[in-house]
N, C-alpha and C positions, 0 to 999 in steps of 0.2 A: 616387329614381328607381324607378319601379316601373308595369307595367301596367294598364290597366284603372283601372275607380275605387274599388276594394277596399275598401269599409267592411262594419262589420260587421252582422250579419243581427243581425234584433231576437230574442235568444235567449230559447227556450223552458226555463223551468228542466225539468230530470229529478226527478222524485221520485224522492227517497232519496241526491241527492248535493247536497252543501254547497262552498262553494272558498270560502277564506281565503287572501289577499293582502299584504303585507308588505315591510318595507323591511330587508334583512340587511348592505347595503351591501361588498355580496362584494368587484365590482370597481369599481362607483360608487356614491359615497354618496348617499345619498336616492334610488336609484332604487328603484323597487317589484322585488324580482327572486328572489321565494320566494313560491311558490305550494303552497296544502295543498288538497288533495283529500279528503272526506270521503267515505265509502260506507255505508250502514244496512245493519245486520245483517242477512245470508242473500244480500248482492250478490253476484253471478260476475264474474271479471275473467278475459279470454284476454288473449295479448299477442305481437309477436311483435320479437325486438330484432336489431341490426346481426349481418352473418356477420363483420366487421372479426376481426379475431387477436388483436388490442391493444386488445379493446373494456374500455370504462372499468369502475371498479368497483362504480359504482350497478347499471350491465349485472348484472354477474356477480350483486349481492346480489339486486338483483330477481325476475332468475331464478328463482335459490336459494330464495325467499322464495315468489314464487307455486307451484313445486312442493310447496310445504308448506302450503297449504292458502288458506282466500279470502279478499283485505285488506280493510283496512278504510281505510286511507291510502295515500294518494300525496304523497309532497314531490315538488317542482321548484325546484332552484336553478339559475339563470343566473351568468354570468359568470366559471365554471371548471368547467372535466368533469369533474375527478375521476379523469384520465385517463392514461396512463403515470406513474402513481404509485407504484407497487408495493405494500407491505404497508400501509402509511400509507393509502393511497389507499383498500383494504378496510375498515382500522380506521376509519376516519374515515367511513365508508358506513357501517356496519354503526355506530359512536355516532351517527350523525342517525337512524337506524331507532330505536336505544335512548330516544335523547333524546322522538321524538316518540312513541312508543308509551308511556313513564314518564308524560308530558304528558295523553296520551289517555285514557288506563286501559287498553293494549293489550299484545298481545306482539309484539316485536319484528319478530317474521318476520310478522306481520299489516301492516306497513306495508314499501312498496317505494318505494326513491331513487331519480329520475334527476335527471341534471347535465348541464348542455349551457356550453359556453363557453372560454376557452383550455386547451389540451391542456399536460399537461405542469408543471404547476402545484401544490402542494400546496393541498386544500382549506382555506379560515376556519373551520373548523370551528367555535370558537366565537362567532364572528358569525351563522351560521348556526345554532347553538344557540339562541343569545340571541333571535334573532327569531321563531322556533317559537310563543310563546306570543303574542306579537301575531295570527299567524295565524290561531291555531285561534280569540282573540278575536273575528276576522272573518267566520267561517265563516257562509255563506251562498248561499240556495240560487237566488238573483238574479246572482253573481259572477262568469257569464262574459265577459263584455267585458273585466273587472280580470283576471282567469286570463289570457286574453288574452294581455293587453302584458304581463304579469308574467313569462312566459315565454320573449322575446324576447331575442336576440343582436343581430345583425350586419342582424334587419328592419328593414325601413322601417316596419311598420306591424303591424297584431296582424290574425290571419288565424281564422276561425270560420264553422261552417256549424249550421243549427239546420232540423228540420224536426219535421212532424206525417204519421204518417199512420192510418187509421181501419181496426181488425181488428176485426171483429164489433161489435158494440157497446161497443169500447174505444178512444180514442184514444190511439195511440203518442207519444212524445216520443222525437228523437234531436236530440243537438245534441255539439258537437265542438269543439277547439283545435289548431293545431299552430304550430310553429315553424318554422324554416329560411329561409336564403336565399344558403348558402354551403356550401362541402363537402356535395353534392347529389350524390347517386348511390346511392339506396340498394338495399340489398343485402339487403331483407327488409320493410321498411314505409317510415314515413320519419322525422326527426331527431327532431324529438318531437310523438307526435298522442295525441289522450285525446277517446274519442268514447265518450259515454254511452247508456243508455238504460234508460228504465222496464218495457219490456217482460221477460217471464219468457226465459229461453234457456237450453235443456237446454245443461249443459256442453262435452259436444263438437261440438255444432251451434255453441255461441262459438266454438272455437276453431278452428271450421272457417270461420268467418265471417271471426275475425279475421284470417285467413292466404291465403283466398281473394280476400277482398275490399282488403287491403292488396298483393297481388301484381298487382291490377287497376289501381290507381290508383297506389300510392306508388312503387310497385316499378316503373312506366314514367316516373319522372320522375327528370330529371337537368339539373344545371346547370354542375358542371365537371369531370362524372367520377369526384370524391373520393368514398368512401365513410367516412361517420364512425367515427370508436368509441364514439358514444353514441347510437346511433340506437334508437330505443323507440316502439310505437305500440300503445296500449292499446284495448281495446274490455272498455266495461263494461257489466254488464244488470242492475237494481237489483231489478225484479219490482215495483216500486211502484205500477204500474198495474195488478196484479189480474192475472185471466182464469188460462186453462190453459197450460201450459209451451210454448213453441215445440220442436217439433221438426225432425227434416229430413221425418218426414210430414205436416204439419200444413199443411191447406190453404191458409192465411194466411200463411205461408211465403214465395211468391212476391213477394207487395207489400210485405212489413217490407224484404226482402230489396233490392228496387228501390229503397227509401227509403233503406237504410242505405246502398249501393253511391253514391246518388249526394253524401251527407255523404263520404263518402271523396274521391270525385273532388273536388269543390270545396275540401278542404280542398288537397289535391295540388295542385290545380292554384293556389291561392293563393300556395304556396311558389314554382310558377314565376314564375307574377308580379311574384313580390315576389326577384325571383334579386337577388343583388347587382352593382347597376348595368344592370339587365335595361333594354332599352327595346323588345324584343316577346317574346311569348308566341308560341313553334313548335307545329304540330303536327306529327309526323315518324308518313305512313301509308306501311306496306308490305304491299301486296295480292298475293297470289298465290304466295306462296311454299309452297316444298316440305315447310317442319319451323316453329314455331315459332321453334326455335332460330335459324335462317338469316334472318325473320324480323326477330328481335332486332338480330341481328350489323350486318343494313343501316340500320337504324334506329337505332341506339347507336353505328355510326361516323360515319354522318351527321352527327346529335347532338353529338357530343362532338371534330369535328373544328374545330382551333382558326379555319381558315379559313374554312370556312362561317360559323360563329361567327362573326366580324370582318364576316365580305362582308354578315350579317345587320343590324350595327349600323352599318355604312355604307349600308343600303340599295343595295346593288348587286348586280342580277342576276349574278353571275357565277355560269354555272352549271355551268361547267367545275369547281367545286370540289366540287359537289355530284357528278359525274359520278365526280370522280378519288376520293371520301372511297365511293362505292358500290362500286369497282372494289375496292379494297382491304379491304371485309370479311370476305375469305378465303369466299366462295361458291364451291365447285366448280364446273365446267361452266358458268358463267353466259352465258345465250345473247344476246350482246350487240346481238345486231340484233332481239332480242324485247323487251326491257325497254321501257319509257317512264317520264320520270320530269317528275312535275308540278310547276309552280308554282304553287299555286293553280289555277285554271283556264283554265292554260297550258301547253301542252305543253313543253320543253323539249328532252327527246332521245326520239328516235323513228328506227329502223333502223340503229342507232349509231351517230348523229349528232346534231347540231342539227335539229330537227322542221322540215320544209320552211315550214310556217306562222307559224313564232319570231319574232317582230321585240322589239330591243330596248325601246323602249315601251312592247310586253302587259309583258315581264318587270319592268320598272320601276316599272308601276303594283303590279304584287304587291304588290314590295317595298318600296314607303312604306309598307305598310299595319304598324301594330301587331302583328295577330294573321294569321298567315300556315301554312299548311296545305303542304308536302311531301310529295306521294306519287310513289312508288315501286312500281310494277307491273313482278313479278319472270317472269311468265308460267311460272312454274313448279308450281304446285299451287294448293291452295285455303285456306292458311292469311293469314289477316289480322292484325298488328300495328299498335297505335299505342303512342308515345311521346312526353311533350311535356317541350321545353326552350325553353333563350330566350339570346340573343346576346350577344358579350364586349365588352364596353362598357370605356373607358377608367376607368370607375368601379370595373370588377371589379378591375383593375389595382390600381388607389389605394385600395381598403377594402381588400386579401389584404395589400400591404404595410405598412401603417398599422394593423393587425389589432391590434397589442399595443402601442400607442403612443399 
C-alpha cells in the first residue's frame, strides 16, 4: 500500500560511481540485500547522520571514517542495523570496512558502513563477508534501479530520483536512492539516502549543501515520530564532468543548487509515500508564525497526532482533532480568534470556531482525496513551514507487530 504511482525515474548514470548488488542472505535468503558503492579517485563525500543516542555502529564508524579523509566505498546491508550491539557491533562494522577495503585495494577508514534493519541483533558478519566479492563483481555504473531495492526494509517499493542540469557548457548529472518507510522522523537527513553527483564541489560548499539541503526535505518528514539509530544521508561530487570547482561564489551556484534541492525532495517525499501502510500523502503548511521553531511545533503535533492520523485514513473530516492537536503545541499567547486553519481549500476554523461557510460535504470532498494539503495560519509573524506525512492505517499496525516474524 503506498501513494501515488512510484516508479522509478530512467537514471542517469554519474561519472565516476559504480554500485554492485548482491545476495548476503542476512535475514532472507536470495534476497538481493548488500549494496557497494564505488567512488573514483579525488571524489568528495559530506554526510549528515541521525542525533539518535543509541545511534548504530556503522553511524559511529562512518563518521570516524569520513573525518579521516575521502572514501572510496560505501557498503549497505539490509535486514539488521547493527544496532544496540555494543563492542561486537563496532568490531563487526569496523571487519566489513577491513574485509572490503583488503577486497578493493583500500584502507580501511577509505570505505564507510551502513546497516539499516532490525535493532538489537548481532550482525552475519560472515555472510556478509562472503557476499563482498560478488558485489564488487557487479560494479557498475548502469546499477541504480538494483541499488534501489537492494537497499530496502519494511518498502513496498525502491524509491530514486535522477536529473540533468546544464552549467556553462557542461551537463550536470545528479541522481539519488533512499530507503524508509517506518521509524520516520528524522532528526538530521533521512534513514538511508546516497545522492550523487559529477559535478566539482569545493568541500565545505558539500557540506554545506549536504546539511542545508537535507534539513529542507528530509528533516520535514515524518511518519510515526520515531527517530532511527541508523539514519545516514550522503551527498557525493565525483568531479567527472570537468569545468571549474563550485563554490558558494560561483555564479552557477544557483541552478546546480535548484536541481540538487529538488533530488532531495523527491527522494523525501517517496519515503512518505511509501510510509508503511500509508494510503495518502499530507502536506502539513503553517504560515505566519512568529519563530520557525513555533512553526515546527504546530506542524509536527499536527503530524504526529495519532488521531488526525486515523481520522486521515478513515477519511473523515473531523476537524476538531486537527483544532485540539494545534492547541496543544505549547504556542504562547495564541490568539485564537485570529488563526484559520485549512482543509485544503476549505476553510475550517475561523474566529474560534467552525468557519460560518463549513459544511460537511466541502470537508469530505477533501478528504477522499489521496494527497491532501493542511494549513494553519498562525497570524502571528511572517515565518512559513511545511511538513509532509501520511495517515495510520491498520496496515501500520500489522507490519510494526509482524516486524520480526
Amino acid at each position: 500500500m503506498a501513494v501515488g504511482p512510484g516508479t522509478l525515474p530512467e537514471f542517469a548514470p554519474v561519472g565516476g560511481v559504480r554500485l554492485g548488488v548482491a545476495s548476503a542472505g542476512i535475514k532472507t535468503p536470495g534476497r538481493q540485500d548488500l549494496v557497494v558503492f564505488e567512488l573514483a579517485e579525488g571524489t568528495r563525500v559530506a554526510g549528515i547522520f541521525t542525533q539518535n543516542r543509541f545511534c548504530a555502529a556503522p553511524v559511529r564508524v562512518a563518521r570516524e571514517h569520513l573525518q579521516q579523509g575521502q572514501p572510496r566505498y560505501m557498503v549497505i546491508n539490509t535486514g539488521n542495523a547493527n544496532a544496540g550491539t555494543g563492542a561486537q557491533g563496532m568490531a563487526d562494522a569496523r571487519a566489513t570496512c577491513e574485509a572490503l577495503a583488503q577486497a578493493a585495494g583500500v584502507t580501511p577508514s577509505q570505505v564507510l558502513p551502513f546497516s539499516t534493519g532490525v535493532i538489537g541483533e548481532p550482525l552475519p558478519l560472515q555472510r556478509l563477508v562472503s557476499a563482498l566479492p560478488a558485489a564488487l563483481a557487479n560494479l557498475d555504473q548502469g546499477a541504480w534501479a538494483e541499488a534501489a531495492a537492494g537497499i530496502m526494509t519494511t518498502d513496498t517499493r525502491p524509491k530514486g530520483a535522477s536529473t540533468q542540469v546544464t552549467l556553462g557548457d557542461r551537463v550536470i548529472t545528479i541522481s539519488g536512492i533512499s530507503k524508509g518507510a517506518g521509524m520516520i522522523r528524522p532528526n538530521m537527513a533521512t534513514m538511508l539516502g546516497f545522492i550523487a553527483t559529477d559535478a566539482d564541489i569545493e568541500p565545505g560548499l558539500l557540506q554545506t549543501l549536504a546539511s542545508e539541503l537535507g534539513d529542507q526535505s528530509f528533516n520535514r518528514i515524518t511518519i510515526d515520530s520515531d527517530t532511527s539509530t541508523n539514519d545516514a544521508c550522503m551527498l557525493v561530487a565525483t568531479g567527472a564532468a570537468g569545468g571549474d570547482s563550485l563554490t558558494a561564489d560561483s555564479a552557477e551556484l544557483g541552478v546546480f543548487r535548484e536541481a540538487l534541492a529538488q533530488v532531495y525532495l523527491e527522494l523525501a517525499h517517496a519515503i512518505v509515500r511509501d510510509g508503511e501502510g500509508a494510503t495518502k500523502f499530507v502536506t502539513l503548511e503553517v504560515s505566519e508564525a512568529a519563530t520557525q521553531e513555533e512553526a515546527l511545533a504546530v506542524a509536527y503535533t499536527v503530524a504526529h497526532s495519532p488521531l488526525v492520523k486515523t481520522a486521515l485514513f478513515a477519511s473523515d473530516p473531523n476537524w476538531g482533532r486537527i483544532l485540539a492537536a494545534v492547541g496543544r503545541a505549547g504556542i504562547d499567547d495564541l490568539d485564537l480568534d485570529a488563526l484559520e486553519i485549512w482543509l485544503g481549500d476549505v476553510c475550517l476554523v475561523r474566529d474560534g470556531g467552525r468557519a460560518a461557510d463549513y459544511s460537511e460535504a466541502r470537508g469530505q470532498a477533501v478528504m477522499d482525496r489521496e494527497e491532501i494539503t493542511i494549513h494553519i495560519n498562525l497570524r502571528r509573524g511572517e515565518v512559513f513551514e511545511r511538513v509532509w506525512t501520511c495517515d495510520f492505517s491498520h496496515d501500520y499496525v500489522t507490519i510494526n507487530a509482524e516486524y520480526r516474524t
